[in-house]
N, CA, C and O atoms as a GROMACS GRO file, in nm:
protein
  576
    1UNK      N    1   0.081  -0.120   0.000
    1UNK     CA    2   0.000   0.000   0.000
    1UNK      C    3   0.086   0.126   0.000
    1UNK      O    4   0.030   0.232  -0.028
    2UNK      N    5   0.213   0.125   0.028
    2UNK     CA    6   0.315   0.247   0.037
    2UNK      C    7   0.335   0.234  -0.111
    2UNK      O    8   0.457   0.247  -0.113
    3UNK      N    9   0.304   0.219  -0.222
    3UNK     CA   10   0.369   0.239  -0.328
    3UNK      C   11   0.288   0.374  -0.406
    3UNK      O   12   0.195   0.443  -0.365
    4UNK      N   13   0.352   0.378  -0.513
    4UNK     CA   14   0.279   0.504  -0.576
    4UNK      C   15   0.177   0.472  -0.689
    4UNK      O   16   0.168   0.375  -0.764
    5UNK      N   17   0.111   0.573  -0.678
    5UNK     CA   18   0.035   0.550  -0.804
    5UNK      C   19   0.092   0.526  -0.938
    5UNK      O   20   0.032   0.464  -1.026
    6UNK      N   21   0.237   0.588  -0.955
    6UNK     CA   22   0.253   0.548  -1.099
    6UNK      C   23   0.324   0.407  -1.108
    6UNK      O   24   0.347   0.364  -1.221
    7UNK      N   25   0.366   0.319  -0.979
    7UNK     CA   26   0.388   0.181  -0.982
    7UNK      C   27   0.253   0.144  -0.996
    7UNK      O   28   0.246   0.026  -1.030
    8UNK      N   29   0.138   0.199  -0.983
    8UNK     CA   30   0.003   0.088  -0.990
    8UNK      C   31  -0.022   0.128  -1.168
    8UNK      O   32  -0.023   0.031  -1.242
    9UNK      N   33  -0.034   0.217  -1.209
    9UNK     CA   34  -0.016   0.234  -1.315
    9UNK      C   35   0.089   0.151  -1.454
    9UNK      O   36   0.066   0.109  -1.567
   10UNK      N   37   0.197   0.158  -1.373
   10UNK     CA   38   0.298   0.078  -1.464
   10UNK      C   39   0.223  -0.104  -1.434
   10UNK      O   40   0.211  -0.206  -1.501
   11UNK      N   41   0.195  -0.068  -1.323
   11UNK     CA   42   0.156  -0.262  -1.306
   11UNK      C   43   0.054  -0.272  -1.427
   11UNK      O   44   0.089  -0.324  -1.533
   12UNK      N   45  -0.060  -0.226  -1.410
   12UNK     CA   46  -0.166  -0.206  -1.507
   12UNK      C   47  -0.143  -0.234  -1.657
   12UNK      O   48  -0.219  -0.289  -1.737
   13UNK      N   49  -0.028  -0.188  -1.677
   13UNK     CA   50   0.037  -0.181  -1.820
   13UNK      C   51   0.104  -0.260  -1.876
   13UNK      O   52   0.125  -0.283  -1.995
   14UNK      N   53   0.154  -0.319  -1.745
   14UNK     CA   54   0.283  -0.427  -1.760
   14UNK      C   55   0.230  -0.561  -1.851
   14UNK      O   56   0.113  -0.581  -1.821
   15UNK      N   57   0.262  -0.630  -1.923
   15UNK     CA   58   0.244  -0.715  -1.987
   15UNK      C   59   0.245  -0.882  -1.930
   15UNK      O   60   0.182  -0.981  -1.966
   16UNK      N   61   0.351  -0.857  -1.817
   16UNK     CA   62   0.342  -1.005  -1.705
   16UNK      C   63   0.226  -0.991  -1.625
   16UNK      O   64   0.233  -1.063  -1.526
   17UNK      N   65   0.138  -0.934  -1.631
   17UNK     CA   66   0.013  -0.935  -1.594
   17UNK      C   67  -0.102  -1.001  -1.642
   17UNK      O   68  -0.188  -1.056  -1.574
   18UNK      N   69  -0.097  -0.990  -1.785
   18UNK     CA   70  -0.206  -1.064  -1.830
   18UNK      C   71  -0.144  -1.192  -1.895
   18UNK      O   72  -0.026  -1.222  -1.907
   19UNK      N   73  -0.250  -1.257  -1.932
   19UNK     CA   74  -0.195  -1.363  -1.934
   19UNK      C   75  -0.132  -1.401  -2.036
   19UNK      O   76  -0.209  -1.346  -2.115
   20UNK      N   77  -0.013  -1.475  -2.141
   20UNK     CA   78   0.000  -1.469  -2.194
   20UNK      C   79  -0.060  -1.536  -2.343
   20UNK      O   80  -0.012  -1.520  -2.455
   21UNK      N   81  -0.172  -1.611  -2.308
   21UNK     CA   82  -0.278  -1.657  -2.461
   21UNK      C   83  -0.334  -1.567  -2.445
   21UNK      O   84  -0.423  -1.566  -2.531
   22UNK      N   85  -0.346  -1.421  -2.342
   22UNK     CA   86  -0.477  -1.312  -2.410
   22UNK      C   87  -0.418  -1.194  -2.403
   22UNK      O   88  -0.454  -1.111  -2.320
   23UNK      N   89  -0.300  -1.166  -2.508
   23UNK     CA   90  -0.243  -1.066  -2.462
   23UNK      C   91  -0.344  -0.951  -2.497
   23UNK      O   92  -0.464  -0.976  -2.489
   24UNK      N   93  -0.309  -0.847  -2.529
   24UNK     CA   94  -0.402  -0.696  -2.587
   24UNK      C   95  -0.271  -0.687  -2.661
   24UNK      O   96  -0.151  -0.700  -2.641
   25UNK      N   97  -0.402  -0.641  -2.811
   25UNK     CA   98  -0.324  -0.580  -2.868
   25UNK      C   99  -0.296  -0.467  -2.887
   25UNK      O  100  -0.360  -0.380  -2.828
   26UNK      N  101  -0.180  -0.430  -2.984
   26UNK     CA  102  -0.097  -0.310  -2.948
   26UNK      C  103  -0.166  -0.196  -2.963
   26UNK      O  104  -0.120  -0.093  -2.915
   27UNK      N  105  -0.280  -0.195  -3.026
   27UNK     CA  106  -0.364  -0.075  -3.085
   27UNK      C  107  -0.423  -0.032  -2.879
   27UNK      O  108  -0.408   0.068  -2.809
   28UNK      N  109  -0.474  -0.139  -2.860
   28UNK     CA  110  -0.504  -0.093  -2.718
   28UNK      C  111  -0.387  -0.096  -2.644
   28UNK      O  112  -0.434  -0.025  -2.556
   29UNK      N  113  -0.252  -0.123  -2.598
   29UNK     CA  114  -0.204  -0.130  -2.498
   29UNK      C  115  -0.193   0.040  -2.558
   29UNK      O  116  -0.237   0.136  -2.495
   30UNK      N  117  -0.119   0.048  -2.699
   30UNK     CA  118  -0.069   0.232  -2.690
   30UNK      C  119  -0.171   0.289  -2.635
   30UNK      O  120  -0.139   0.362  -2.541
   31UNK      N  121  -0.355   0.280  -2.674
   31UNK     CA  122  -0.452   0.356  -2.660
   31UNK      C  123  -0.417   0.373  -2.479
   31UNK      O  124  -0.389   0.481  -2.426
   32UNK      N  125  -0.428   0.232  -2.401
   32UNK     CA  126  -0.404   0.278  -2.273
   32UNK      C  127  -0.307   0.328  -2.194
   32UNK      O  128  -0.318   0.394  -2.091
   33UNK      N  129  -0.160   0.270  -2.279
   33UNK     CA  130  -0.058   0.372  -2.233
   33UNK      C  131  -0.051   0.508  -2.236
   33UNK      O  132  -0.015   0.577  -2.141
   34UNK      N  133  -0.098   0.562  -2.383
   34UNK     CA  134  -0.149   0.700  -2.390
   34UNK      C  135  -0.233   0.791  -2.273
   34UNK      O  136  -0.191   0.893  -2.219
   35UNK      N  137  -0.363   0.724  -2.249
   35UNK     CA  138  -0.484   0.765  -2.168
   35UNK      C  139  -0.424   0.762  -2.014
   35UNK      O  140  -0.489   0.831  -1.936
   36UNK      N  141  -0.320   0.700  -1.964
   36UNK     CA  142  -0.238   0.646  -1.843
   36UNK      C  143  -0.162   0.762  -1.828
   36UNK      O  144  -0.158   0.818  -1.718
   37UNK      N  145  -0.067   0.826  -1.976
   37UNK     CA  146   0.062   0.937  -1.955
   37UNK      C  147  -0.026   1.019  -1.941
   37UNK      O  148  -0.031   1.072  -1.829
   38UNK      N  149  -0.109   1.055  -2.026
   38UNK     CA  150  -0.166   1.203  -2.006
   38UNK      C  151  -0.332   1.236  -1.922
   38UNK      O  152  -0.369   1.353  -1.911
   39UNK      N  153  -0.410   1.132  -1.874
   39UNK     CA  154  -0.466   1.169  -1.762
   39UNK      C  155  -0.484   1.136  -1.624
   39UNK      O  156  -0.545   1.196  -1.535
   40UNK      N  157  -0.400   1.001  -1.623
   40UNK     CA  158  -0.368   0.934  -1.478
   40UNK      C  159  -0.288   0.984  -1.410
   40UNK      O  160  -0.301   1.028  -1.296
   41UNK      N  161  -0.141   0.982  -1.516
   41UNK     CA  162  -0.026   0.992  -1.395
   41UNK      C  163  -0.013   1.137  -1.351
   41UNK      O  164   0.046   1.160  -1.245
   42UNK      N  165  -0.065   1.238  -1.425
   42UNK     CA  166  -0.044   1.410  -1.363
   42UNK      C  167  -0.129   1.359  -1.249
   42UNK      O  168  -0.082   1.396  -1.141
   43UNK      N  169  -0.246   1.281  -1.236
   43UNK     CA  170  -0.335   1.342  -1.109
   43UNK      C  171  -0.250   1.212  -1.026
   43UNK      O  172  -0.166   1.268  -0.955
   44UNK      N  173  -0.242   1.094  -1.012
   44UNK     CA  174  -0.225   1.026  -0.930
   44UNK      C  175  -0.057   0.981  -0.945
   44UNK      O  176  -0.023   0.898  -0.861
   45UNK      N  177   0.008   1.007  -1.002
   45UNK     CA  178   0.137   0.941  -0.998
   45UNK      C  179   0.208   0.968  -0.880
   45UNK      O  180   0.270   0.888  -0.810
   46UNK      N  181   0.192   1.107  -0.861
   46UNK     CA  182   0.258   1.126  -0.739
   46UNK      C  183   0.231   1.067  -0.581
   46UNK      O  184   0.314   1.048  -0.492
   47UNK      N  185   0.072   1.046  -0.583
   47UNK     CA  186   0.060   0.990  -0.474
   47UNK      C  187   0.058   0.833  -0.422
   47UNK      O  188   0.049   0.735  -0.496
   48UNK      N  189   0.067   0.831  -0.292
   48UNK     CA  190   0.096   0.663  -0.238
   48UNK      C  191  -0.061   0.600  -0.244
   48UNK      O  192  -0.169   0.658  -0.231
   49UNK      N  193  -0.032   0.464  -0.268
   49UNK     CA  194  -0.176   0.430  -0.332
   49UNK      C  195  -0.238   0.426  -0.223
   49UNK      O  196  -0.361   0.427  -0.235
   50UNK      N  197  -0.192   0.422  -0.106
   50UNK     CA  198  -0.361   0.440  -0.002
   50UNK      C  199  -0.378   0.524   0.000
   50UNK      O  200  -0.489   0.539   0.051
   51UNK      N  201  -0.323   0.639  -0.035
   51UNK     CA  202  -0.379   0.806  -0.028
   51UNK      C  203  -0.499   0.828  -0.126
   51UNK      O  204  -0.580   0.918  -0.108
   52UNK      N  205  -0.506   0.728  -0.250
   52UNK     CA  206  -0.575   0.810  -0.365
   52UNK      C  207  -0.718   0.750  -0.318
   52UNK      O  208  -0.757   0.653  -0.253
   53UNK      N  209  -0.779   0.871  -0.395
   53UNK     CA  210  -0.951   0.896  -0.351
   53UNK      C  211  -1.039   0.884  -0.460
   53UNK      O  212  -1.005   0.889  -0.578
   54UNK      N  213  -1.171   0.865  -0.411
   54UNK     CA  214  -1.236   0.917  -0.566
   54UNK      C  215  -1.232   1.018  -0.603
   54UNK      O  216  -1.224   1.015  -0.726
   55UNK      N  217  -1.233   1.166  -0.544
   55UNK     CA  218  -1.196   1.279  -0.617
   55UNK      C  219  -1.052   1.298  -0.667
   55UNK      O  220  -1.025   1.408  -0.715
   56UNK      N  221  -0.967   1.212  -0.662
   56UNK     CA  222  -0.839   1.220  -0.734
   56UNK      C  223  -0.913   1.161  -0.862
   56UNK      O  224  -0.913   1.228  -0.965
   57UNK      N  225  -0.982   1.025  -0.857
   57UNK     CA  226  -1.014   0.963  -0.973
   57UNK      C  227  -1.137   1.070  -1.104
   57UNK      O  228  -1.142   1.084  -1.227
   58UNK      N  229  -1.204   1.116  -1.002
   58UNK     CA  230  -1.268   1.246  -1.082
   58UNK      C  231  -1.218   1.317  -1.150
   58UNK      O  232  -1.254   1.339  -1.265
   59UNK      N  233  -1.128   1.366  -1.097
   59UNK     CA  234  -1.030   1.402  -1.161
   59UNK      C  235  -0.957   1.410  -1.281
   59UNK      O  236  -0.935   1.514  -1.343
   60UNK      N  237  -0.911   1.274  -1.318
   60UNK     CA  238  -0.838   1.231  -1.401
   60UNK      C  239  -0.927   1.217  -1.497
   60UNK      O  240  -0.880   1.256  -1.604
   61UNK      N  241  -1.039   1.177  -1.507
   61UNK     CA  242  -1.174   1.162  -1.580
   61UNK      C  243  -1.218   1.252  -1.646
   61UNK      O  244  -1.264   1.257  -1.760
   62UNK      N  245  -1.188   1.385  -1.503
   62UNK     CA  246  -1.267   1.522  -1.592
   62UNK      C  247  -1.146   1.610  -1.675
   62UNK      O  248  -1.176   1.723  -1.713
   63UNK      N  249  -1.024   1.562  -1.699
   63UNK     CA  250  -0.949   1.590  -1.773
   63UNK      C  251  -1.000   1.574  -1.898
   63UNK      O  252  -1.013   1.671  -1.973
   64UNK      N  253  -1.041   1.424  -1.943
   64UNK     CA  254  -1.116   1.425  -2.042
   64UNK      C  255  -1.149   1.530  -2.126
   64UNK      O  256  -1.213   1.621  -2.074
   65UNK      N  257  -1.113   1.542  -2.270
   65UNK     CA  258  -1.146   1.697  -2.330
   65UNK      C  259  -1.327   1.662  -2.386
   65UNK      O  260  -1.411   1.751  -2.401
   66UNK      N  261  -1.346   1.560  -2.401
   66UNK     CA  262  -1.486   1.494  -2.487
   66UNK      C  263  -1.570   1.359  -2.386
   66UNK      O  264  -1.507   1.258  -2.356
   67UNK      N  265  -1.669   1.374  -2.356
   67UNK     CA  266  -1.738   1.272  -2.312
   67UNK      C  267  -1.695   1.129  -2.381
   67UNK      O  268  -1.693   1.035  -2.301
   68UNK      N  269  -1.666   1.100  -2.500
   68UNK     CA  270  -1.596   0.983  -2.587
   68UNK      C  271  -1.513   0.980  -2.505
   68UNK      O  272  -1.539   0.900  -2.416
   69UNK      N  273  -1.392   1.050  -2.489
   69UNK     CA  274  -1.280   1.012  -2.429
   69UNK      C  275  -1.282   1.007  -2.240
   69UNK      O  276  -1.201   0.946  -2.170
   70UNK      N  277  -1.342   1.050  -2.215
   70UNK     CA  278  -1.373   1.057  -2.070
   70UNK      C  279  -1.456   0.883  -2.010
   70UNK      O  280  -1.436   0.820  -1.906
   71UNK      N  281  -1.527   0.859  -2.102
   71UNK     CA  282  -1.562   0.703  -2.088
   71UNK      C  283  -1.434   0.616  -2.123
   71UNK      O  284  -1.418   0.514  -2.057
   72UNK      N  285  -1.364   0.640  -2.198
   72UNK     CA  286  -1.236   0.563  -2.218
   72UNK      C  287  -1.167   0.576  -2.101
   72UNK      O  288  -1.133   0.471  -2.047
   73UNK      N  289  -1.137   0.678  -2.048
   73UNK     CA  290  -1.039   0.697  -1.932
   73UNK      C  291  -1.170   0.626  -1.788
   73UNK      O  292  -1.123   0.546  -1.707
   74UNK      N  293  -1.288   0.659  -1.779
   74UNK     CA  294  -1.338   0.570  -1.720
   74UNK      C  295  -1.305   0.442  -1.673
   74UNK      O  296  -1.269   0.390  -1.568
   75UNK      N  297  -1.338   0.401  -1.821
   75UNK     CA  298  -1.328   0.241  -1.834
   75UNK      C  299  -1.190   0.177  -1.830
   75UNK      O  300  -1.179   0.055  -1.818
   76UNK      N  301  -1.047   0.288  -1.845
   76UNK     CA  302  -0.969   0.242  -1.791
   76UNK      C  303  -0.958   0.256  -1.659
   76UNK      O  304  -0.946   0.148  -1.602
   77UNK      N  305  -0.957   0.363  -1.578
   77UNK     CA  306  -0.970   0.344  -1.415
   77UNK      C  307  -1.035   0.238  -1.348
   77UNK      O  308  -1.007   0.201  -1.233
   78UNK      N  309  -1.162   0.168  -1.454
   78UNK     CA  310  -1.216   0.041  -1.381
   78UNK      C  311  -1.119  -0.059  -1.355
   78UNK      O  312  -1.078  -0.094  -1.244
   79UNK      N  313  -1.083  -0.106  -1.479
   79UNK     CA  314  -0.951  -0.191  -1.518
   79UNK      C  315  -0.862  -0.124  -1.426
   79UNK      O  316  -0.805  -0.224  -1.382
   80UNK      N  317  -0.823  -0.051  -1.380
   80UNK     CA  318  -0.669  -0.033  -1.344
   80UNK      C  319  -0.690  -0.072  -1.163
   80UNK      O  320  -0.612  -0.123  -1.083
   81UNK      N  321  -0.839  -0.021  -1.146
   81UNK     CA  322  -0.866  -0.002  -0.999
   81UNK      C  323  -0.911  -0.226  -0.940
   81UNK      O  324  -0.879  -0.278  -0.834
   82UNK      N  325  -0.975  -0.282  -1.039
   82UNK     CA  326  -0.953  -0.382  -1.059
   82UNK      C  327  -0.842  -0.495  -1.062
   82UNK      O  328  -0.846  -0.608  -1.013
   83UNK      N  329  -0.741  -0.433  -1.132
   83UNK     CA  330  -0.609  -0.497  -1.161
   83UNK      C  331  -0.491  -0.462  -1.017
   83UNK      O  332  -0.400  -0.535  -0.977
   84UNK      N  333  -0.539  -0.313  -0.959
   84UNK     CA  334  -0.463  -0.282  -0.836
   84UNK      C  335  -0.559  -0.344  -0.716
   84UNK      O  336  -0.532  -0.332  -0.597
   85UNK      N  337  -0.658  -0.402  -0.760
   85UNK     CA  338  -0.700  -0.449  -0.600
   85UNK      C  339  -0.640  -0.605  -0.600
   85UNK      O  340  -0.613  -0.674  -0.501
   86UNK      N  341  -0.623  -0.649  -0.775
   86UNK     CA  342  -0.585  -0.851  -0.754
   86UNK      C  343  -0.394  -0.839  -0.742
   86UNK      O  344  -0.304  -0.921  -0.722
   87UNK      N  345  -0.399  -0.727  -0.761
   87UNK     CA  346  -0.204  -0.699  -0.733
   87UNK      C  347  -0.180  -0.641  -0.584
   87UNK      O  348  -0.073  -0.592  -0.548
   88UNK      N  349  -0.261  -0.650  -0.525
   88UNK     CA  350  -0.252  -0.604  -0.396
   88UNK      C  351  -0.223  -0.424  -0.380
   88UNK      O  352  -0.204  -0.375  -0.269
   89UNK      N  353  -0.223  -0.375  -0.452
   89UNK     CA  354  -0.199  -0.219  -0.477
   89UNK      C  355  -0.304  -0.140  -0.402
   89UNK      O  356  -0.269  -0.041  -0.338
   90UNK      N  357  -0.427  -0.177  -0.406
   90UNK     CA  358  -0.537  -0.095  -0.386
   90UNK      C  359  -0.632  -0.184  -0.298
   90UNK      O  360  -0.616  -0.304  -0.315
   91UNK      N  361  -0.738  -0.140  -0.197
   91UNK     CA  362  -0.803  -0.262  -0.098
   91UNK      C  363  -0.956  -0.225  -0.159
   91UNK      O  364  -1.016  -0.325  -0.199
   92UNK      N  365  -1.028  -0.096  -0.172
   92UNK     CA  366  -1.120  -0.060  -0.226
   92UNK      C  367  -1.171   0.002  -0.408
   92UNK      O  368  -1.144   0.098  -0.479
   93UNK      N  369  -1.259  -0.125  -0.417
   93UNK     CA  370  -1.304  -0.070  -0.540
   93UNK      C  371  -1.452   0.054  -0.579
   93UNK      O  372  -1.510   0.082  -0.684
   94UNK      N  373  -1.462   0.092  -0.463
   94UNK     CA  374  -1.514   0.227  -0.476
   94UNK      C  375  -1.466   0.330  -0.552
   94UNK      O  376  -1.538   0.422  -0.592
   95UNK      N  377  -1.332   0.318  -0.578
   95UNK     CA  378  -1.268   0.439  -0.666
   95UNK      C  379  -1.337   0.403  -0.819
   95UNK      O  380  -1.329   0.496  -0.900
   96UNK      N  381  -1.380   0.322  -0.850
   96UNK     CA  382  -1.474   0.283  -0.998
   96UNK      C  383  -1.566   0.360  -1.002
   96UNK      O  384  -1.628   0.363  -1.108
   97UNK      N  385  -1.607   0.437  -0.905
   97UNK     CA  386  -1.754   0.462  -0.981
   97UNK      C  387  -1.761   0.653  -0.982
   97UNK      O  388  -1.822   0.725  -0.903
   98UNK      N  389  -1.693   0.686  -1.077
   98UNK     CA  390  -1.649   0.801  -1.144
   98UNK      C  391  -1.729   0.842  -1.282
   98UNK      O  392  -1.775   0.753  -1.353
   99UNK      N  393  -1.740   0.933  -1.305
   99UNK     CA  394  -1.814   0.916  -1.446
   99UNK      C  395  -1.744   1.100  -1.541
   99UNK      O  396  -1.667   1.186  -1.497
  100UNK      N  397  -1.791   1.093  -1.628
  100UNK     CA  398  -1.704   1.191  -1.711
  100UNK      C  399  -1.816   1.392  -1.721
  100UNK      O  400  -1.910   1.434  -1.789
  101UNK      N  401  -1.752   1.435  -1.642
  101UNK     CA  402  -1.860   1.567  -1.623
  101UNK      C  403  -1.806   1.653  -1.719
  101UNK      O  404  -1.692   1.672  -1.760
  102UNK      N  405  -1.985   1.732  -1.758
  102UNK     CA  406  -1.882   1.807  -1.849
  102UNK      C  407  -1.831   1.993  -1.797
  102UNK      O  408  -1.756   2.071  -1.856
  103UNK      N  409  -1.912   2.012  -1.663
  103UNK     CA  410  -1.862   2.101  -1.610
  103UNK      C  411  -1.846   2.247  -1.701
  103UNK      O  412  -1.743   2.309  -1.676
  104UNK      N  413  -1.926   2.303  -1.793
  104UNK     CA  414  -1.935   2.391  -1.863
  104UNK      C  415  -1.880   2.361  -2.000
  104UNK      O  416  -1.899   2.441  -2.092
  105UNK      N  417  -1.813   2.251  -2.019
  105UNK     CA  418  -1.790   2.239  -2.164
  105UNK      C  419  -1.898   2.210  -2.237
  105UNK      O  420  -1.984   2.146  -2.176
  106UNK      N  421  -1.930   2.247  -2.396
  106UNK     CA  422  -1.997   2.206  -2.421
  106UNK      C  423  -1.991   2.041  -2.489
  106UNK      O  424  -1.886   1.976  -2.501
  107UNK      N  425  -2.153   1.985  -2.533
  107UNK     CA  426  -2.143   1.835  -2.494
  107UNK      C  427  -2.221   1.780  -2.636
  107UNK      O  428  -2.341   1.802  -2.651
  108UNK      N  429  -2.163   1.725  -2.712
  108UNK     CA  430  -2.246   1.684  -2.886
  108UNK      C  431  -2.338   1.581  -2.804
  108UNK      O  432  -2.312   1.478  -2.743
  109UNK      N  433  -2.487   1.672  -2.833
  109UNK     CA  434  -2.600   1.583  -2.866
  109UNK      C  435  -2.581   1.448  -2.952
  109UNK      O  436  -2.514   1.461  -3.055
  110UNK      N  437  -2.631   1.323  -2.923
  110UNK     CA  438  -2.637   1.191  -2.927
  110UNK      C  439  -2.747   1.159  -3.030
  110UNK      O  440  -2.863   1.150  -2.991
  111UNK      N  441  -2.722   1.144  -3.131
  111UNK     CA  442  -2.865   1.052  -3.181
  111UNK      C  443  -2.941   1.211  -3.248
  111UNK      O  444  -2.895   1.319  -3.214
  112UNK      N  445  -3.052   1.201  -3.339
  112UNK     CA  446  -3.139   1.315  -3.366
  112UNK      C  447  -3.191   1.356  -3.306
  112UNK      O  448  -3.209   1.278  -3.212
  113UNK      N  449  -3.239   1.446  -3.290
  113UNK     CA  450  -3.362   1.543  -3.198
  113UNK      C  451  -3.482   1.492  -3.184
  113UNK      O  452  -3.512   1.509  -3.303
  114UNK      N  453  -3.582   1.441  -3.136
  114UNK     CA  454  -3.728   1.443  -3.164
  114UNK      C  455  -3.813   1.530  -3.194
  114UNK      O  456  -3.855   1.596  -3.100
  115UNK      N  457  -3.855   1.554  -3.303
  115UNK     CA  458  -3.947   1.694  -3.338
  115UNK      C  459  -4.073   1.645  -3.374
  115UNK      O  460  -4.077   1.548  -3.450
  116UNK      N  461  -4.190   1.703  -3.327
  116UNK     CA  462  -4.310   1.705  -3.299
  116UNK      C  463  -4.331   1.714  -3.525
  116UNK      O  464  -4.290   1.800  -3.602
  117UNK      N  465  -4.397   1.601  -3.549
  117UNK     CA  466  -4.441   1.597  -3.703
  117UNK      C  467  -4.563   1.696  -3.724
  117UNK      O  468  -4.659   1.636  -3.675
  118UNK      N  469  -4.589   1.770  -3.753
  118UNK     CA  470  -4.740   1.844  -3.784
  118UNK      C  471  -4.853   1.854  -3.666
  118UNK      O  472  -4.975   1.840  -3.663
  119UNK      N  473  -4.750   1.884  -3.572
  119UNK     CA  474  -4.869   1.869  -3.435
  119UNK      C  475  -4.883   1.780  -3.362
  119UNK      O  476  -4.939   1.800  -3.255
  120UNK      N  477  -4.831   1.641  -3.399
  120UNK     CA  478  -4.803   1.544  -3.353
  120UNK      C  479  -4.708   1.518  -3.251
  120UNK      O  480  -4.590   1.533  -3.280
  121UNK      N  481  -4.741   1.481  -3.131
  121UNK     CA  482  -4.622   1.453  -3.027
  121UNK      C  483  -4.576   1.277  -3.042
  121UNK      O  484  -4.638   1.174  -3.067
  122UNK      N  485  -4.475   1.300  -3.022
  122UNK     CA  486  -4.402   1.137  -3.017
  122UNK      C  487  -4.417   1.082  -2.940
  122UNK      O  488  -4.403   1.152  -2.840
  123UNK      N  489  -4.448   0.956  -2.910
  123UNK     CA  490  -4.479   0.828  -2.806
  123UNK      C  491  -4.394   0.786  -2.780
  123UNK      O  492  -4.369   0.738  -2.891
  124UNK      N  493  -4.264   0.740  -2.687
  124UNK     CA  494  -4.161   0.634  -2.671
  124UNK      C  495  -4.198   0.509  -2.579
  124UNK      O  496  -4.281   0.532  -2.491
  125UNK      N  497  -4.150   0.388  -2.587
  125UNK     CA  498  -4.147   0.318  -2.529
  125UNK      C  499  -4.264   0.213  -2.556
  125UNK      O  500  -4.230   0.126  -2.474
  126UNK      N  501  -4.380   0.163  -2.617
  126UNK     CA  502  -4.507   0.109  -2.665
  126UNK      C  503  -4.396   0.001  -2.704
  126UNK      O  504  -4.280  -0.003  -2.746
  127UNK      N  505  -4.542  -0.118  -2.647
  127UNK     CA  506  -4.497  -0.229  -2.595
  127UNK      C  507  -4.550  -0.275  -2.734
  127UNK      O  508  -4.664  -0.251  -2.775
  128UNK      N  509  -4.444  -0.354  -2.809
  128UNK     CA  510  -4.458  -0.462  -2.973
  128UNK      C  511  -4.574  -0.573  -2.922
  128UNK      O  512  -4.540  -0.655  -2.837
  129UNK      N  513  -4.662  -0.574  -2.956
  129UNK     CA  514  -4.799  -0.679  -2.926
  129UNK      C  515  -4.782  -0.795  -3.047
  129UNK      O  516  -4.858  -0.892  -3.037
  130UNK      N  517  -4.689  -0.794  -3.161
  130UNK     CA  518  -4.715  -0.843  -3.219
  130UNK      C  519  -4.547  -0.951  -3.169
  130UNK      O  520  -4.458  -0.979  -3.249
  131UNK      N  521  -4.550  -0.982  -3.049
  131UNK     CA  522  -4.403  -1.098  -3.015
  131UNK      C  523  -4.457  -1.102  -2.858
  131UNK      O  524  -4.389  -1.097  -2.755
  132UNK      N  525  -4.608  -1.113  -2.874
  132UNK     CA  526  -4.688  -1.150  -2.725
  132UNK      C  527  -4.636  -1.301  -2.685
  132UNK      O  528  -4.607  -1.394  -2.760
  133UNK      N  529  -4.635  -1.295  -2.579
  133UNK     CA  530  -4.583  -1.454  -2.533
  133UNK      C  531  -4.430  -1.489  -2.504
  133UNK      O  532  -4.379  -1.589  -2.453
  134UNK      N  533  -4.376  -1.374  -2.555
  134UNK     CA  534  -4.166  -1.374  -2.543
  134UNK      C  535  -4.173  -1.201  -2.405
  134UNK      O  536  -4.252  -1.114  -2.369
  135UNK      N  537  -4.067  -1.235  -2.387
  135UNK     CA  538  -4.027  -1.150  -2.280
  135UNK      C  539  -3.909  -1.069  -2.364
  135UNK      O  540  -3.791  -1.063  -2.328
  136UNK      N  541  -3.953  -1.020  -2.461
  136UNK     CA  542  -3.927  -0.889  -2.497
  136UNK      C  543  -3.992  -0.765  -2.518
  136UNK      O  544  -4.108  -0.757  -2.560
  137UNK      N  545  -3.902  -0.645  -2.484
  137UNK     CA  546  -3.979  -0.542  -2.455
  137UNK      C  547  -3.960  -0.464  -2.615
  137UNK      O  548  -3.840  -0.441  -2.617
  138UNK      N  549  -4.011  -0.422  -2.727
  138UNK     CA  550  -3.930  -0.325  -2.799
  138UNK      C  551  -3.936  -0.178  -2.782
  138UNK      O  552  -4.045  -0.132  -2.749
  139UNK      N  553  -3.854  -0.113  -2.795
  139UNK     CA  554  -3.825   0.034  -2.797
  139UNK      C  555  -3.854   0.073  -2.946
  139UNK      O  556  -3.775   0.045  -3.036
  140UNK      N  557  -3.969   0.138  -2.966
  140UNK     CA  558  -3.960   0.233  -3.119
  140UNK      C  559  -4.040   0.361  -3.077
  140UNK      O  560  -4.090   0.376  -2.965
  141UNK      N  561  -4.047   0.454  -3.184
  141UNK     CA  562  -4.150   0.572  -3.187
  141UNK      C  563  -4.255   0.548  -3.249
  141UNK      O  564  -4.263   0.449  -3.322
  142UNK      N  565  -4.349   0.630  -3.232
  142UNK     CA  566  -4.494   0.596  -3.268
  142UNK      C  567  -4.543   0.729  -3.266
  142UNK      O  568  -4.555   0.804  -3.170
  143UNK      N  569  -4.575   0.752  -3.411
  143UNK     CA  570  -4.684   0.908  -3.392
  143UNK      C  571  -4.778   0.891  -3.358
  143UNK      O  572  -4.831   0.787  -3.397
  144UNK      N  573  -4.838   0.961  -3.288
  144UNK     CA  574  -4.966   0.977  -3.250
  144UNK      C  575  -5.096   1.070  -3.374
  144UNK      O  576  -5.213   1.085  -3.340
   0.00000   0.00000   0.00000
């Protein structure tokens, strides 16, 4: 637990870690070595791994310049906070549950807009009657 964050980091990265029939490939190890130099280790390298918090991990997250990339750095802190609790690095996996804010930046709308057709308001969620008897739900729109 006296070690630093950028030894939990380098562990994370290290290649004698995983196993060797599943390595990652190189497209992801650079992607996570990358996402590791430039938003992990400024916030946490310096500190000893029982020191780090979830607002250190917020942190590193809300570096993130784009919600895209802020789920990447996410989803690596899961992995890393994961990989430092089975390496003995870290005791709590509470530091996972971080998410990517955008804190005044602005944020690209997802998907089209819903716009009202000729007066018409949109319905979401109406249950497909025609796959009665299966335990599926479908999601479509429906004018009214």
């Amino acid at each position: 637990m006296l070690r630093s964050g950028g030894e939990l980091i380098a562990y994370y990265l290290s290649d004698d870690r995983r196993p060797a029939e599943r390595p990652w490939s190189r497209k992801h190890a650079d992607t996570q070595r990358d996402l590791g130099t430039r938003h992990l280790e400024p916030v946490i390298g310096h500190l000893a791994c029982q020191d780090i918090r979830v607002a250190d991990m917020q942190a590193a997250v809300n570096t993130a310049p784009t919600a895209k990339e802020g789920k990447r750095v996410r989803a690596m802190i899961s992995a890393l906070v994961s990989a430092g609790i089975s390496g003995g690095y870290l005791t709590s996996d509470r530091l996972k549950g971080v998410h990517w804010q955008a804190r005044g930046r602005p944020v690209a709308r997802q998907g089209p807009p819903l716009r009202p057709v000729r007066g018409r308001r949109p319905q979401i969620a109406r249950r497909d009657r025609s796959r009665e008897g299966t335990d599926r739900r479908l999601m479509h729109i429906r004018l009214i």
